[in-house]
Backbone bond lengths (Angstrom), bond angles and torsions (degrees), N, CA, C in turn:
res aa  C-N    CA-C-N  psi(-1)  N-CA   C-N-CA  omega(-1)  CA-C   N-CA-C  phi
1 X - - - 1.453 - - 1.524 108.44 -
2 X 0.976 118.72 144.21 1.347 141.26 -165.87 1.597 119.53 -113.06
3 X 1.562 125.60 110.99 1.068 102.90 -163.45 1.517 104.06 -116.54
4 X 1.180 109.70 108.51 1.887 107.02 -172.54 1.357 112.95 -72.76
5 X 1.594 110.34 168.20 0.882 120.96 174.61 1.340 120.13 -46.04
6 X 1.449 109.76 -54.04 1.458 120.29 -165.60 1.789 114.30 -78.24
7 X 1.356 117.08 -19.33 1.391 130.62 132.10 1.600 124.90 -34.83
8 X 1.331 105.49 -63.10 1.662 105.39 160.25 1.280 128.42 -70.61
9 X 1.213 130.40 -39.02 1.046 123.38 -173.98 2.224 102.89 -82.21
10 X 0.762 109.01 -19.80 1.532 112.45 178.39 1.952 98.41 -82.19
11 X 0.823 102.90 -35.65 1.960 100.87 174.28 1.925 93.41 -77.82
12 X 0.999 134.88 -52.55 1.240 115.32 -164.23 1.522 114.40 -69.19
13 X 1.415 99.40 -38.12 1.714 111.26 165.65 1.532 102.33 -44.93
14 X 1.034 136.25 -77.81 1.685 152.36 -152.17 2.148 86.52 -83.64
15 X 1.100 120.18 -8.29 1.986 91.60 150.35 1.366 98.22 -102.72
16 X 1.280 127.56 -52.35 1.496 116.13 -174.20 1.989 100.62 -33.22
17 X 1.160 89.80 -80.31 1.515 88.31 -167.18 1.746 120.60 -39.65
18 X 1.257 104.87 -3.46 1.975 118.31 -176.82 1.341 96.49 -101.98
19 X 1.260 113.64 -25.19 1.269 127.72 -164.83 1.752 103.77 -71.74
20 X 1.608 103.73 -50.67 1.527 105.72 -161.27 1.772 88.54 -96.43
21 X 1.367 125.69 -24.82 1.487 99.27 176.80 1.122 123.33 -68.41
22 X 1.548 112.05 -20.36 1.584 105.30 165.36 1.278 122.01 -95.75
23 X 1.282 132.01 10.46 1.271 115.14 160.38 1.716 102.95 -96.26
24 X 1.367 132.01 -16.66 1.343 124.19 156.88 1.394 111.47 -49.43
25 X 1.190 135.02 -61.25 1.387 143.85 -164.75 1.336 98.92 -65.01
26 X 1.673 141.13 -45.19 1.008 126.99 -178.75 1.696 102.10 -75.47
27 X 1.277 134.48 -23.94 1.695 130.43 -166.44 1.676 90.24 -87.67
28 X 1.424 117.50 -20.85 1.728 101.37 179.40 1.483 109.20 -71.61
29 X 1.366 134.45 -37.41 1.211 155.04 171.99 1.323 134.72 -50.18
30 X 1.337 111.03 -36.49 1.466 144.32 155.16 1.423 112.06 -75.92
31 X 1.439 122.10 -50.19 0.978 122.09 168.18 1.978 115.47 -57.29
32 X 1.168 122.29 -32.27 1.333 112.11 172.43 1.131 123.51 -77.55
33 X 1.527 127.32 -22.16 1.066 131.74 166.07 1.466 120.55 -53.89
34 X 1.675 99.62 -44.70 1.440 115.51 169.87 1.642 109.87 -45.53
35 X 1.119 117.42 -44.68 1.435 130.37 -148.43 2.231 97.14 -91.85
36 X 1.577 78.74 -40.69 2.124 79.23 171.13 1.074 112.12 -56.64
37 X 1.828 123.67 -43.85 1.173 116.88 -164.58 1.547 113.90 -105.63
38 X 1.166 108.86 22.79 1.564 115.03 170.22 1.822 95.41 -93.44
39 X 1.184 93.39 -64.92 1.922 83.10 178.38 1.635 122.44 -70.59
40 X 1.398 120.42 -4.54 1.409 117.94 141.70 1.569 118.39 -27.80
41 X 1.714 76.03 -79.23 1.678 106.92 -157.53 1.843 100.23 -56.53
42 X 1.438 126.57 -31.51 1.616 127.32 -175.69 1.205 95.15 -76.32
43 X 1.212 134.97 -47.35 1.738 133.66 -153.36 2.217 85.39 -84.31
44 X 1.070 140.84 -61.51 1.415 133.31 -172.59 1.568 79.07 -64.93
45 X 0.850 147.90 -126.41 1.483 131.54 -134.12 1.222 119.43 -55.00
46 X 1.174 139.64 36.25 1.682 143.16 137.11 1.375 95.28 -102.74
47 X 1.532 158.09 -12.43 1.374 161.17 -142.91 1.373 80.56 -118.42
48 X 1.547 107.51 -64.79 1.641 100.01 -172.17 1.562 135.67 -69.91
49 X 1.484 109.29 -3.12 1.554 113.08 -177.26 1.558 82.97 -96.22
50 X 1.430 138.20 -61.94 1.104 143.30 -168.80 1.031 118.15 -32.16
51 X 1.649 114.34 -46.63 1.578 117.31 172.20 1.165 117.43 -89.73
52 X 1.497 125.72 -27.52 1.812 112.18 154.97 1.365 112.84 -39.03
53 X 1.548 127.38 -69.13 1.390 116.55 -178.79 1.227 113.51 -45.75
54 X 1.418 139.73 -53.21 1.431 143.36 -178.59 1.399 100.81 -41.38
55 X 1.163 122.42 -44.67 1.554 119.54 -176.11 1.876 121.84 -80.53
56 X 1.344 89.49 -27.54 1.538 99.02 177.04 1.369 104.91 -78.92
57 X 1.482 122.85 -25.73 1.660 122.60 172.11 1.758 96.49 -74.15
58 X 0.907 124.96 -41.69 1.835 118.98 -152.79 1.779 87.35 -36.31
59 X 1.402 109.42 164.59 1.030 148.77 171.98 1.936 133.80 -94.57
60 X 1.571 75.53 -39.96 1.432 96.54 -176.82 1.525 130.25 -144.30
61 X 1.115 149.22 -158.17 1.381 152.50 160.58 1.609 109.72 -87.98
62 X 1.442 121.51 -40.08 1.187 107.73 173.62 1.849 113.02 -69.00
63 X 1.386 102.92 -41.58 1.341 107.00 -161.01 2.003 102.01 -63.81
64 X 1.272 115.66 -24.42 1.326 131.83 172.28 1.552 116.01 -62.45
65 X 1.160 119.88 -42.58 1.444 139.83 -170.05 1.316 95.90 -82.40
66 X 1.387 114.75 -59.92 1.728 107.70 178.69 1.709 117.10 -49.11
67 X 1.180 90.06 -32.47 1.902 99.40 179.26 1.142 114.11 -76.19
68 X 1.051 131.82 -30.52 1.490 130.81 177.20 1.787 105.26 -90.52
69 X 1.244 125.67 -13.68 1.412 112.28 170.47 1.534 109.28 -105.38
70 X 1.709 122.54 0.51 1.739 118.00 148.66 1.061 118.65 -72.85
71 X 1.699 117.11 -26.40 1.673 103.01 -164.71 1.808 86.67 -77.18
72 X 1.175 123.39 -41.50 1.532 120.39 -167.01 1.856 120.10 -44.57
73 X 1.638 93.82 -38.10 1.512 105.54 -170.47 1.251 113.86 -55.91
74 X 1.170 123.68 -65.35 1.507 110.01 160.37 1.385 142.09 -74.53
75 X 0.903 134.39 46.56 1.408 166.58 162.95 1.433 101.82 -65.03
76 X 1.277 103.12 -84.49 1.663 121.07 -177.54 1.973 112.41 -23.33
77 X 2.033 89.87 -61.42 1.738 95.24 177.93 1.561 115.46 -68.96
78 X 1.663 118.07 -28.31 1.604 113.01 -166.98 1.633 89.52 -78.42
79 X 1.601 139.39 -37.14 1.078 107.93 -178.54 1.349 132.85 -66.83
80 X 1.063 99.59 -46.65 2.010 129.03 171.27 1.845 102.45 -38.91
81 X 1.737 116.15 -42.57 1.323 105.14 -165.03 1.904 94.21 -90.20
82 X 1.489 113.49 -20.55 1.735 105.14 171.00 0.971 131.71 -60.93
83 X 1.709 96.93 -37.44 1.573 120.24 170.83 1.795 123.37 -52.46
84 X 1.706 91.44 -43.15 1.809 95.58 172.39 1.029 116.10 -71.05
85 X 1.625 128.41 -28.15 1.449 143.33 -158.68 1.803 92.14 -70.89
86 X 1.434 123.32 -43.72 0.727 117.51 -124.53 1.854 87.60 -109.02
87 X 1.103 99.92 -28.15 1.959 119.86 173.04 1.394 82.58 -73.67
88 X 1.669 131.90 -67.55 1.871 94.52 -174.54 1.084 132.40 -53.65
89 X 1.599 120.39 -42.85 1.391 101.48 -165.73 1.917 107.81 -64.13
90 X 1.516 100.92 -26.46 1.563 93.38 -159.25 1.892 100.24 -66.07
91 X 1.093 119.92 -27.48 1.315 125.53 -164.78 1.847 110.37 -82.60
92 X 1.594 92.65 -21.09 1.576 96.99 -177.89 1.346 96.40 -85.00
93 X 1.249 121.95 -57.95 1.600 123.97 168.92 1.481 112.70 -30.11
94 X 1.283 120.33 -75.93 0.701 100.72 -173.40 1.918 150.02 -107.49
95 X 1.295 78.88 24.08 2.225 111.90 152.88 1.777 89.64 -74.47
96 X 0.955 130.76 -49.72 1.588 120.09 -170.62 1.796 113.34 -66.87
97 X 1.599 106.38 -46.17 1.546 112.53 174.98 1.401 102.68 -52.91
98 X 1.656 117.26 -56.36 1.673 124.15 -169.81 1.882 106.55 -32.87
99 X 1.358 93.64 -59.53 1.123 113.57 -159.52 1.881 110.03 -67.33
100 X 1.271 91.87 -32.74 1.760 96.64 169.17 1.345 129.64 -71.21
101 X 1.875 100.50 -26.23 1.301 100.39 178.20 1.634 105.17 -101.11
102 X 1.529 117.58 -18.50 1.230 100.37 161.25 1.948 138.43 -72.17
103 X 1.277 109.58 -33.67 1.435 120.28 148.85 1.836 117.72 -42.50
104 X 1.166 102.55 -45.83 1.797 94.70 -169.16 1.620 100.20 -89.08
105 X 1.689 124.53 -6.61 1.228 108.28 -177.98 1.402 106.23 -107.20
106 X 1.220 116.65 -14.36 1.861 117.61 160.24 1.750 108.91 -58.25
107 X 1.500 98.25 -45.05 1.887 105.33 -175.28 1.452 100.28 -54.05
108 X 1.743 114.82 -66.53 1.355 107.88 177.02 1.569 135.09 -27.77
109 X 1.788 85.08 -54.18 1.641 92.63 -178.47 1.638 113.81 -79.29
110 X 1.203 115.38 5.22 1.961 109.31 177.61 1.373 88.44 -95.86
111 X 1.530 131.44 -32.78 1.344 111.48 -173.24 1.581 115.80 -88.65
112 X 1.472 133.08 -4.04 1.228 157.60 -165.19 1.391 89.67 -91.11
113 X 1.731 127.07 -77.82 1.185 100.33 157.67 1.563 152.02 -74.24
114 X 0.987 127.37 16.27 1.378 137.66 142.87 1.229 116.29 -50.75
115 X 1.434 106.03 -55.84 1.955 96.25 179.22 1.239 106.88 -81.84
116 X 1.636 138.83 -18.97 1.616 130.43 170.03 1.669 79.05 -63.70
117 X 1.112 148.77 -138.00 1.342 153.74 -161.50 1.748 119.71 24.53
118 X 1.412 100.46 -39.47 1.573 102.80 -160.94 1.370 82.08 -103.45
119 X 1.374 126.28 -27.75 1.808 116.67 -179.64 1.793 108.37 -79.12
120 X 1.291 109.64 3.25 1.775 113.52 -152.77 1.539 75.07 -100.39
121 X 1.709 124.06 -72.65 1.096 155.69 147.34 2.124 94.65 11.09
122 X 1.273 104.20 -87.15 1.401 106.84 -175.38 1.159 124.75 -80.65
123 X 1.427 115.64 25.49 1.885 121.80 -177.13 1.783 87.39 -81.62
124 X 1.919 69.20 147.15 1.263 86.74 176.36 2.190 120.12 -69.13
125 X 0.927 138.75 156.01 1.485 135.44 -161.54 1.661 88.03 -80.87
126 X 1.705 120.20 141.18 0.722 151.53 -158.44 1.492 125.94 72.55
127 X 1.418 128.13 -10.45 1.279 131.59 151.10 1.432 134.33 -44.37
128 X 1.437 101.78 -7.63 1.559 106.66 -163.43 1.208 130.71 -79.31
129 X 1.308 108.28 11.01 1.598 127.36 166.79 1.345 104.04 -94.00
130 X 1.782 120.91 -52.01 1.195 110.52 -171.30 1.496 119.63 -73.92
131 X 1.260 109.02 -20.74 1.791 113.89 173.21 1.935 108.25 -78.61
132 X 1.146 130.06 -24.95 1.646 130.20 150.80 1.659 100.31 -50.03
133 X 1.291 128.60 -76.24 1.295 106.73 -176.65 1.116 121.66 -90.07
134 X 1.405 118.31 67.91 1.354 114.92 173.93 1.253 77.33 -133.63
135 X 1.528 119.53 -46.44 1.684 118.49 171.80 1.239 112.86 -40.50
136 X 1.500 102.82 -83.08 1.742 104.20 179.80 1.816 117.18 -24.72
137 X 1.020 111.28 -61.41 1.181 115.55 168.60 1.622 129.34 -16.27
138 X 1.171 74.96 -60.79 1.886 109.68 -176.24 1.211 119.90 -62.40
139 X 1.706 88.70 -43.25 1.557 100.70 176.27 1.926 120.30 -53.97
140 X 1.742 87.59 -56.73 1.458 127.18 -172.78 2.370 83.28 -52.82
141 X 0.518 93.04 -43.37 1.759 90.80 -164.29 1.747 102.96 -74.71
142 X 1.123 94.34 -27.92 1.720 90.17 -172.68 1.562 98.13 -89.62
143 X 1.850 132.13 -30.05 0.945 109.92 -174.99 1.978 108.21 -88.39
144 X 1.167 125.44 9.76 1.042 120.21 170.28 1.844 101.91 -106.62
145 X 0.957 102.55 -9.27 1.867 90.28 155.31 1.541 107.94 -85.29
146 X 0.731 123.55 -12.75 2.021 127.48 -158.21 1.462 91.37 -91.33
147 X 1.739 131.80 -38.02 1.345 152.40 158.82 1.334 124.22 -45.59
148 X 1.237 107.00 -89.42 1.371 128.18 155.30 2.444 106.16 -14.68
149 X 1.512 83.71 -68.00 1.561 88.03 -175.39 2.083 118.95 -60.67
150 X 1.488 87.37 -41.53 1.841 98.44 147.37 1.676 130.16 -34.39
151 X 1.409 77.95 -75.72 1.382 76.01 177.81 2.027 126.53 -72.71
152 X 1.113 100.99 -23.60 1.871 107.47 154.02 1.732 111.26 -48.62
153 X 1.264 98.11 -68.42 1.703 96.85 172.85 2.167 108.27 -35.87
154 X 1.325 103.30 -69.19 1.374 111.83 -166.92 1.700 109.83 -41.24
155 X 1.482 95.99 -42.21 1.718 110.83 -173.47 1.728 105.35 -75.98
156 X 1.310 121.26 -42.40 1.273 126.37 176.44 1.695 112.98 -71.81
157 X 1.325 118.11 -20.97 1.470 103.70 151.31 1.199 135.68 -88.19
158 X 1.413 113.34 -31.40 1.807 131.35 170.30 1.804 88.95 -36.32
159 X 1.796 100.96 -72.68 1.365 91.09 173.36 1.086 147.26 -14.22
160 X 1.498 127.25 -83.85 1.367 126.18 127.31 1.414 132.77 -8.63
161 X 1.008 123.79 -44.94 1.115 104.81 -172.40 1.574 106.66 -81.08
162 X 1.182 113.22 -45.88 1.785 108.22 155.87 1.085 142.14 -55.39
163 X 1.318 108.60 -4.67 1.402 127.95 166.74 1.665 108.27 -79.37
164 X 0.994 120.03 -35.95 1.561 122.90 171.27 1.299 123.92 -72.66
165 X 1.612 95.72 -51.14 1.441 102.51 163.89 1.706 131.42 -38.13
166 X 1.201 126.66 -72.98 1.303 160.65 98.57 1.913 93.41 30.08
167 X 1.160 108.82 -69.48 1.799 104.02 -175.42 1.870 103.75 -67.33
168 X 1.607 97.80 -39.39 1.440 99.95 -176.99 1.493 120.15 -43.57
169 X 1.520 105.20 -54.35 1.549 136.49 -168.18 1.534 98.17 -67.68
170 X 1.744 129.60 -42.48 1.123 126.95 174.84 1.427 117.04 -69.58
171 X 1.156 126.98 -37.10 1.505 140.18 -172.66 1.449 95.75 -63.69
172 X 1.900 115.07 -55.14 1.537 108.37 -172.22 1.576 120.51 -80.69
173 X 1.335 105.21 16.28 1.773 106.52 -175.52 1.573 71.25 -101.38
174 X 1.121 130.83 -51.48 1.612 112.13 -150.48 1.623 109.11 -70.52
175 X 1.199 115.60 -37.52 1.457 136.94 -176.49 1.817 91.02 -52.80
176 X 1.695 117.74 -67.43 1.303 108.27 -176.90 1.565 105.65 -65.27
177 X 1.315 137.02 -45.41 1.384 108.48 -169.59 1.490 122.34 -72.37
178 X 1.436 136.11 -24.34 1.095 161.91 131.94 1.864 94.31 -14.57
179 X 1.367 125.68 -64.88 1.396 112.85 -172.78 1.539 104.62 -83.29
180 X 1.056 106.83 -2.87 2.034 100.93 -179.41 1.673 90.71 -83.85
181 X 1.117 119.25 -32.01 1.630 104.79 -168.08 1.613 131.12 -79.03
């Protein structure tokens, strides 16, 4: 088999181009995060000048105390809803990366074996033991990537799923200390 130029240069074209859609898809992703925590950061500092003045108006010690246990009350929900904001984008991101790198590494591997096939195909006669285990081999390597990528999935949801957990458990410590105050 013969691999031309224009064979190579059409595969390097088609990773470049896999190349930059996934680093777009990962810079769109990052970029929203950017964008969650820009209107975080504006909404707590309009919350926070708002309630300085509220406090520089108080009157009294009670009326002070009450102000400092409203700004607290919602605390509990603005973190809990940043917290989800912040589990979607990463989970949408990256179900979209999964899926980019799983699509372009099936493509790889149908065309990987295509040329084991067309090289199996043109062995020279008496090779035909060593081209079986070169298969087997091949085989043995692709099904412990097929594993390997399994078990990433399994670990990348466990993740997740403790990641919720974990926000849950934080949201309800704040919710109870928030009502003790």
């Amino acid at each position: 088999m013969n691999f031309t130029a224009e064979q190579f240069t059409s595969t390097n074209q088609a990773n470049f181009q896999a190349l930059e859609t996934f680093a777009s898809q990962a810079f769109a992703g990052v970029e929203k995060l950017v964008e969650l925590n820009m209107q975080a950061s504006k909404a707590l500092l309009t919350e926070s000048f708002s309630h300085a003045q509220a406090v520089l108006a108080a009157k009294d010690a009670q009326e002070l105390l009450a102000l400092h246990t409203n700004l607290l009350k919602p605390l509990a929900d603005k973190s809990a809803a940043y917290a989800q904001h912040v589990q979607s984008i990463v989970s949408e991101s990256s179900a979209e990366l999964t899926k980019m790198v799983e699509a372009k590494t099936a493509e790889a591997q149908t065309s990987f074996n295509g040329a084991v096939e067309t090289l199996a195909r043109n062995a020279p006669a008496g090779t035909e033991t060593a081209v079986a285990a070169f298969k087997n081999a091949l085989t043995a390597g692709q099904d412990a990537v097929e594993t390997a990528q399994s078990s990433a999935k399994k670990v990348a949801a466990t993740a997740q799923s403790n990641f919720a957990a974990a926000n849950s458990q934080v949201v309800d410590a704040v919710v109870k200390a928030t009502k003790a105050a």
